[in-house]
SEDREN-469076 format. One record per residue (C-alpha): x, y, z; residue in three letters. Coordinates in pm, whole numbers, padded with zeros to 5 digits, always signed. Example, Ala and Ser with C-alpha at 12.3 -4.5 7.8 and 13.67 -1.06 7.14 Angstrom:
residues 2
+01230-00450+00780ALA+01367-00106+00714SER
end
This chain:
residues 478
+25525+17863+17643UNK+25506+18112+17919UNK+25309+18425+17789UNK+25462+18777+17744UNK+25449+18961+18064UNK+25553+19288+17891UNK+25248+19287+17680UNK+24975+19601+17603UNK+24644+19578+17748UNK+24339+19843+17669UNK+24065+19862+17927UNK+23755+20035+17781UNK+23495+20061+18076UNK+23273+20342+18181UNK+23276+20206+18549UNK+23539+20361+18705UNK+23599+20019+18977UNK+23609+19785+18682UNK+23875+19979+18522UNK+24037+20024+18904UNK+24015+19615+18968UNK+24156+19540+18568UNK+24392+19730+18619UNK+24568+19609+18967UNK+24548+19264+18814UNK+24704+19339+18490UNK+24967+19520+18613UNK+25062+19288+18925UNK+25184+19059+18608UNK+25378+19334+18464UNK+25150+19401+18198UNK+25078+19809+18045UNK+24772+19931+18124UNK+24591+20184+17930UNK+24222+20295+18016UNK+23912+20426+17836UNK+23542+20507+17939UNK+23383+20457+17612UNK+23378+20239+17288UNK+23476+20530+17084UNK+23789+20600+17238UNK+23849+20231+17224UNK+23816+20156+16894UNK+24089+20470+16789UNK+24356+20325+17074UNK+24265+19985+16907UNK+24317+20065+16568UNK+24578+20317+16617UNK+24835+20110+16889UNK+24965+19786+16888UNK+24809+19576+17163UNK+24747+19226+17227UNK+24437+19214+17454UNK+24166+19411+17555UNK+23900+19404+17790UNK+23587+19596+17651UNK+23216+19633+17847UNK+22941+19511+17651UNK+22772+19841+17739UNK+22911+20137+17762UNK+22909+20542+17612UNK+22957+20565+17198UNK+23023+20216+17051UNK+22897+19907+17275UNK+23121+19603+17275UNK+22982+19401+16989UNK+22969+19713+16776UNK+23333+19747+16847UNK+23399+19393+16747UNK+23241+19455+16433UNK+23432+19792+16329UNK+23764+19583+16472UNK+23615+19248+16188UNK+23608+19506+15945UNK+23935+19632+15977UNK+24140+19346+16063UNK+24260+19399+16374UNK+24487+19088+16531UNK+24386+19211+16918UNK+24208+18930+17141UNK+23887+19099+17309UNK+23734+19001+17584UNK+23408+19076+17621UNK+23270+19201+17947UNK+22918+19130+18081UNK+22721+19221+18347UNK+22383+18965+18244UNK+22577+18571+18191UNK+22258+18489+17918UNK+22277+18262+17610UNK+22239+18530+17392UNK+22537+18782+17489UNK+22776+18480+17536UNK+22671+18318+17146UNK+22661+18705+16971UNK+22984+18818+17126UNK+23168+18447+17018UNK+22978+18509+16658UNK+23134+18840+16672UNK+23522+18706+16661UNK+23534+18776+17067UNK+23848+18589+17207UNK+23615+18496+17548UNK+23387+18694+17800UNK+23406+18801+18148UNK+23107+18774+18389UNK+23054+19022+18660UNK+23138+19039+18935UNK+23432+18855+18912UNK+23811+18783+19011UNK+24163+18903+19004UNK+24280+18490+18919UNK+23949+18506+18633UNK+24139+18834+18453UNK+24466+18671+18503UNK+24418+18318+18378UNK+24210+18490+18101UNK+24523+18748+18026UNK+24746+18495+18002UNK+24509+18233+17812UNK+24475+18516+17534UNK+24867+18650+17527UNK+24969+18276+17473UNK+24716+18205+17158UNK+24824+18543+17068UNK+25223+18393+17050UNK+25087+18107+16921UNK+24904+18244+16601UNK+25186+18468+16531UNK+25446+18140+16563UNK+25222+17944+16309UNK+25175+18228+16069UNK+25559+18259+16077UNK+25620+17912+16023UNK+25378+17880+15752UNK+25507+18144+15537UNK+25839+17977+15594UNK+25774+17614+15532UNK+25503+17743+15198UNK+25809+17943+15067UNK+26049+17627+15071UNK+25804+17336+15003UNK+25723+17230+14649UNK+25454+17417+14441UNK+25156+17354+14512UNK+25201+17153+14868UNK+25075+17317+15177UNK+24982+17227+15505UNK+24615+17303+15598UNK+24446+17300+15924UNK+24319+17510+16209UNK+24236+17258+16444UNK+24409+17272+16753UNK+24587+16945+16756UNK+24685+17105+16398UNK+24831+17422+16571UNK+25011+17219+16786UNK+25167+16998+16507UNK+25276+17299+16321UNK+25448+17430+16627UNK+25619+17104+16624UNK+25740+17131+16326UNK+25870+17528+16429UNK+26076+17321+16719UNK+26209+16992+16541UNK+26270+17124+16214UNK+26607+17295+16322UNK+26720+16964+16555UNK+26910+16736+16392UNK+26678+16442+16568UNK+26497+16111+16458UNK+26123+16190+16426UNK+25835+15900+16399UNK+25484+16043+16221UNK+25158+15825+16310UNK+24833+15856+16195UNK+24593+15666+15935UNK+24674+15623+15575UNK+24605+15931+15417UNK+24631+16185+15686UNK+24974+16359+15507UNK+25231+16147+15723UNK+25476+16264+15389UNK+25407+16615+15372UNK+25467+16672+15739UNK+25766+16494+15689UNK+25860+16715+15390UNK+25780+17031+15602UNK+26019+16929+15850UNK+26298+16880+15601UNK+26208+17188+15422UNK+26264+17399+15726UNK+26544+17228+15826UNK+26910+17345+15797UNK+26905+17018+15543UNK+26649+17198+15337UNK+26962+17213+15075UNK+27013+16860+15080UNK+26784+16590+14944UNK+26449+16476+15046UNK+26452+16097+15003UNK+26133+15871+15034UNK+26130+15509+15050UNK+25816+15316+15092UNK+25952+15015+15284UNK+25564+14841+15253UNK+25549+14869+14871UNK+25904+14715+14782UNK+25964+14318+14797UNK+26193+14153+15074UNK+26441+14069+14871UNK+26465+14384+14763UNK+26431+14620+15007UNK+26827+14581+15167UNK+26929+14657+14823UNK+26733+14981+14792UNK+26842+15109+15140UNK+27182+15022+15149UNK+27285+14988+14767UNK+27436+14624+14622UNK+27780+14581+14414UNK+27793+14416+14100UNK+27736+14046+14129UNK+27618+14039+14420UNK+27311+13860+14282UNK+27180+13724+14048UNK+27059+14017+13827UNK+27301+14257+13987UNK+27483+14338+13631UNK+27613+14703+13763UNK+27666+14859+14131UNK+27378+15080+14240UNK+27376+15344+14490UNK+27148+15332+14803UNK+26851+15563+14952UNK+27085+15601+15240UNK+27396+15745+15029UNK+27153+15945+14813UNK+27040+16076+15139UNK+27334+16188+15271UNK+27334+16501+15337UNK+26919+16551+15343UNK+26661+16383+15512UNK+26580+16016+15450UNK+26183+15958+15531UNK+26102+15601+15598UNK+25698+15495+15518UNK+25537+15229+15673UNK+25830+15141+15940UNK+25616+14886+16110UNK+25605+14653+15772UNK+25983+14644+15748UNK+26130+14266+15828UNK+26271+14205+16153UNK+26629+14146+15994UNK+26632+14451+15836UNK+26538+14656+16123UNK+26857+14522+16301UNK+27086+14661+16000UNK+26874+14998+16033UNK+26902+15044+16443UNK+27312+15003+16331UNK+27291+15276+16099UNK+27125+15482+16304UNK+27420+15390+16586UNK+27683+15457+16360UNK+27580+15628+16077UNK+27749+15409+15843UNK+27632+15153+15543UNK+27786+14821+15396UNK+27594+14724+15054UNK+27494+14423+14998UNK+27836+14236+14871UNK+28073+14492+14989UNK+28358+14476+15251UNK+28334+14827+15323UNK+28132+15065+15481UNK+28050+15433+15374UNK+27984+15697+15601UNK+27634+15843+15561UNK+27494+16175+15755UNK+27169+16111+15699UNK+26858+16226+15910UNK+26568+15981+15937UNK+26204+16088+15946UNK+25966+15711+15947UNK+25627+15709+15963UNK+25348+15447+16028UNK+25020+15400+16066UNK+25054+15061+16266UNK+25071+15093+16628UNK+25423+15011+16675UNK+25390+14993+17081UNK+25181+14678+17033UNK+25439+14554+16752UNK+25691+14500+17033UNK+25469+14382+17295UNK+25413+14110+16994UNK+25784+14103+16909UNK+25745+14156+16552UNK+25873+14536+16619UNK+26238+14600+16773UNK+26201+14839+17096UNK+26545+14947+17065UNK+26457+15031+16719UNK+26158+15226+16833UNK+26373+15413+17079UNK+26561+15559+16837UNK+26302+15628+16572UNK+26098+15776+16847UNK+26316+16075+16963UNK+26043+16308+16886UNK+25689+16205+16788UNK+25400+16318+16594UNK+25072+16191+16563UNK+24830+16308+16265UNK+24467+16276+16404UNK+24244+16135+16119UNK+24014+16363+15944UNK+23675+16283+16122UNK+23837+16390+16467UNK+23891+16761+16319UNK+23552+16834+16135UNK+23632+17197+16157UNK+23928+17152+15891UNK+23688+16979+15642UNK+23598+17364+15493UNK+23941+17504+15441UNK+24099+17206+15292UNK+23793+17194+15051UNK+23846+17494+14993UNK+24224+17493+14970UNK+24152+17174+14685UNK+23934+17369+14503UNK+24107+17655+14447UNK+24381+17421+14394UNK+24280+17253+14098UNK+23996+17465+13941UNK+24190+17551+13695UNK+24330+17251+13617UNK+24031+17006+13576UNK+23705+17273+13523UNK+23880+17499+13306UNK+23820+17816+13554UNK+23749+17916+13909UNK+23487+17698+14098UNK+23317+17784+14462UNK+23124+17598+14732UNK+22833+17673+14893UNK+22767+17649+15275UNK+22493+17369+15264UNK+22790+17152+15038UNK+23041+17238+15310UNK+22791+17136+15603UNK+22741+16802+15397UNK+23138+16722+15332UNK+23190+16823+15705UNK+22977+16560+15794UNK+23130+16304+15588UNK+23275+16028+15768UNK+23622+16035+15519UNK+23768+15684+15570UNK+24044+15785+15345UNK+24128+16089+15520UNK+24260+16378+15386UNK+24348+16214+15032UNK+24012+16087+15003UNK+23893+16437+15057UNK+24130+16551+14793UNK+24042+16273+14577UNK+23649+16385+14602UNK+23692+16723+14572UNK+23903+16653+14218UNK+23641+16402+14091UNK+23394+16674+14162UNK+23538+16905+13947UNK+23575+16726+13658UNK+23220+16642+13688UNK+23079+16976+13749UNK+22892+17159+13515UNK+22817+17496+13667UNK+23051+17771+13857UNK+22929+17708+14199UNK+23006+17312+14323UNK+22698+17188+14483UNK+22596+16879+14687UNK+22482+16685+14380UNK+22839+16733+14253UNK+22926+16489+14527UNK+22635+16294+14525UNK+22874+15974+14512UNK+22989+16019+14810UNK+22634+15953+14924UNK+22595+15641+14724UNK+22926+15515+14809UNK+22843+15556+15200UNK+22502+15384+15189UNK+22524+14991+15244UNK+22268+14784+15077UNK+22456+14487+15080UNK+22822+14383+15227UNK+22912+14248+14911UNK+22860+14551+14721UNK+22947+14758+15064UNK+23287+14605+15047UNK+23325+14618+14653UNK+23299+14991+14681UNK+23574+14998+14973UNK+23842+14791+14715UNK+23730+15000+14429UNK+23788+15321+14598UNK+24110+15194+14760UNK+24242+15079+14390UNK+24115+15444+14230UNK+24277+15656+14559UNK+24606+15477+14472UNK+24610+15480+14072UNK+24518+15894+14150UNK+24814+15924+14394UNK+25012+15697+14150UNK+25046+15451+14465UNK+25006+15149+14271UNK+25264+14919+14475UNK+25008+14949+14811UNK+24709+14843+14596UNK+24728+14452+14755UNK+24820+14522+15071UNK+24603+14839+15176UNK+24298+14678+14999UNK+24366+14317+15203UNK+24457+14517+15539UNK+24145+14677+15520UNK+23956+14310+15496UNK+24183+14104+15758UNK+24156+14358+16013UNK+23801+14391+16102UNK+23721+14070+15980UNK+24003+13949+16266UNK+23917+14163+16497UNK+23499+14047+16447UNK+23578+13693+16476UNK+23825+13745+16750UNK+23490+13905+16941UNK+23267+13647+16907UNK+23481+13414+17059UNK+23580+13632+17362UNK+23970+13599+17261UNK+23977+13229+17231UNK+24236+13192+16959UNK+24218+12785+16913UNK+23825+12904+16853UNK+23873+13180+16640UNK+24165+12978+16431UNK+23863+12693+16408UNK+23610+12936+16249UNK+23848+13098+16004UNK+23985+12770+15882UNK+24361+12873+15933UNK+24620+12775+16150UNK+24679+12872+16501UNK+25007+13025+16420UNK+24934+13233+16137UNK+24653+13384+16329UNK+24880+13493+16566UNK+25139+13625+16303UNK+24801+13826+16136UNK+24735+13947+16497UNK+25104+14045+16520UNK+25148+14207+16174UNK+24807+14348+16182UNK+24789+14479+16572UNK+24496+14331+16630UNK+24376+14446+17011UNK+24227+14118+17161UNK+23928+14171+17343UNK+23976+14171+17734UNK+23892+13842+17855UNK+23843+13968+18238UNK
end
């Protein structure tokens, strides 16, 4: 995103050079220039005119930098400021950051320093006005209630994926760990989509039976088995039209996925018993949390498929690799469902956010949500301290690995029943068992899989099919 070169710049200075050297750079970039010699004059150009940088002397006549960042705090103002320094110290560099200071400049420096800075701050400036945009489009069109929270960067730059995608008619494949909010990106999308009239159809291809699953995508006619007393519809024709988002891709049978990389081809379905096919327009959204790149390597995963689910990807980081976002969606929870569960509006206090933010949340986001909820209904006061999540504590601590993994299955079996999930209990709960327990035996014998088969007392071949299913990364045996 190239920043805008036609942008307003204020240079508040009482050193006449400074001003001189600012300005040549600026303006070499096409950039408007206007100059002041003091932080009072800066702060009324500020508040009064529209511009999206300034460069403002820590020290100078009337208000000094910092004070200006304050008065700028207090009123709101959307303008990046740099901060400029004479004395590079711990101190100025920490208060003027504290202060809401986009970055500072060190004397004596550069025409590339103002430049790469200029052009840093104009495109964060695009930036924050694209996500604001796009957030008070996709909250006006999503369901009640369902929002999008983050302010991590990799967050920013999912949201202005969503901005670009939403309006192209294109396949788009959502990874990340089980409860990161693979559905509600995927409900963005469709929400902001020119589809948004059309409907949003999810099918969770991990929680429905084999034997079942064809039937549910593509619809069956009557007698076309046993128990098929009446024709049904499928997701795909119910789709039509809307968006059709596919969960847990990488569990669907390898038959299946042929039949799906032809709809996809042709847009066209043949239920099970028909002679015909119906035309669908259907756009697919599938998500995972497998790693589907080693699912082909193992051939248990279709590339061509992948291809074409693949067109544009997004990958949801898990919750422990954007600490920052820990506070607002706490927040966002709370305010959420205070009401609901405590009869009335609830708070948090810093030392409870410090302790959630360092929370290792193995369940992601819903676990988070799922905490916050149980908190709630167990609080007895206004304010929602750290003892309100004291079992979060006492599930983390491990005095035993029986009783350490009895608290993972429980937790697993109450996050689903709460999301109303029930049809992942058995798998999620025996995923997260196989996986490490693979992956630790695996380990010990340096790859060997005759070995590892020998200690697990299975056969050969369905270790490799767990490996497969699983993505198990062997250990390198160089």
């Amino acid at each position: 995103m190239a920043a805008n070169t036609h942008a307003r710049v204020l240079v508040a200075d009482d050193e006449e050079s400074i001003r001189f050297v600012l300005r040549e750079a600026l303006q070499e970039d096409g950039r408007e220039v206007i100059e002041v010699d003091n932080g009072d004059a800066a702060f009324e150009a500020l508040a009064a005119g529209e511009f999206q940088i300034a460069f403002v002397d820590i020290r100078m006549p009337g208000l000094t930098g910092l004070e200006l960042l304050d008065r700028l705090q207090a009123v709101g103002s959307q303008t990046a400021i740099v901060i400029i320094t004479a004395q590079n110290t711990f101190e100025n560099a920490v208060e003027a950051m504290r202060r809401g200071a986009f970055e500072y400049l060190v004397k004596p420096f550069g025409i590339a320093d103002v430049k790469a800075l200029a052009d840093k701050a104009l495109r964060t400036h695009q930036l924050r006005d694209e996500v604001r945009a796009l957030r008070r489009e996709v909250s006006g069109r999503l369901a009640s209630g369902d929002r999008i929270v983050g302010k991590n960067a990799a967050m920013l730059e999912i949201f202005k994926t969503i901005g670009r995608v939403a309006g192209r008619d294109v396949s788009v494949l959502i990874t990340g760990e089980s409860g990161t909010g693979k559905e509600l990106i995927a409900r963005a999308i469709h929400a902001a989509s020119p589809r948004s009239s059309g409907a949003f159809v999810p099918v969770n291809t991990a929680a429905i039976p084999r034997d079942l699953l064809e039937s549910e995508l593509f619809g069956h006619e009557r007698g076309a088995f046993t128990g098929a007393m009446a024709s049904r519809v499928g997701r795909f024709s119910e789709a039509s039209g809307g968006t059709l988002f596919l969960d847990e891709i990488g569990d669907m049978p390898a038959d299946l996925q042929a039949k799906l990389l032809r709809v996809l081809q042709d847009q066209v379905v043949t239920p099970v018993g028909a002679t015909r096919a119906e035309q669908v327009d259907v756009r697919i959204i599938a998500a995972t949390h497998r790693d589907l790149d080693a699912l082909v390597s193992r051939g248990s995963f279709r590339e061509d498929l992948l291809y074409r689910l693949r067109v544009m990807p997004i990958h949801l980081p898990a919750l422990r690799e954007r600490s920052e976002d820990v506070a607002v969606l706490a927040e966002y929870f709370i305010a959420r469902y205070s009401g609901e569960l405590a009869g009335g509006a609830r708070f948090v206090t810093d030392s409870t956010i410090a302790f959630l933010s360092r929370y290792p949340w193995p369940g992601n986001v819903r676990e988070l949500e799922n905490a916050v909820k149980r908190a709630l209904v167990l609080s007895t006061g206004e304010v929602l301290t750290r003892e309100d999540f004291a079992f979060l504590e006492s599930e983390a601590s491990e005095p035993g690995a029986a009783d350490s993994l009895r608290r993972l299955i429980e937790r697993e079996v109450q996050n689903a029943i709460e999301n109303r999930e029930t049809g992942e209990i058995y798998r999620t709960c025996l995923e997260r068992v196989e996986r490490p327990m693979l992956e630790a035996v695996l380990s010990h014998t340096d790859g060997n899989q005759v070995r590892a088969a020998a200690l697990l007392g299975i056969n050969r071949n369905t270790l490799r099919k767990k490996i497969a299913e699983l993505g198990v990364a062997l250990p390198d045996r160089r």
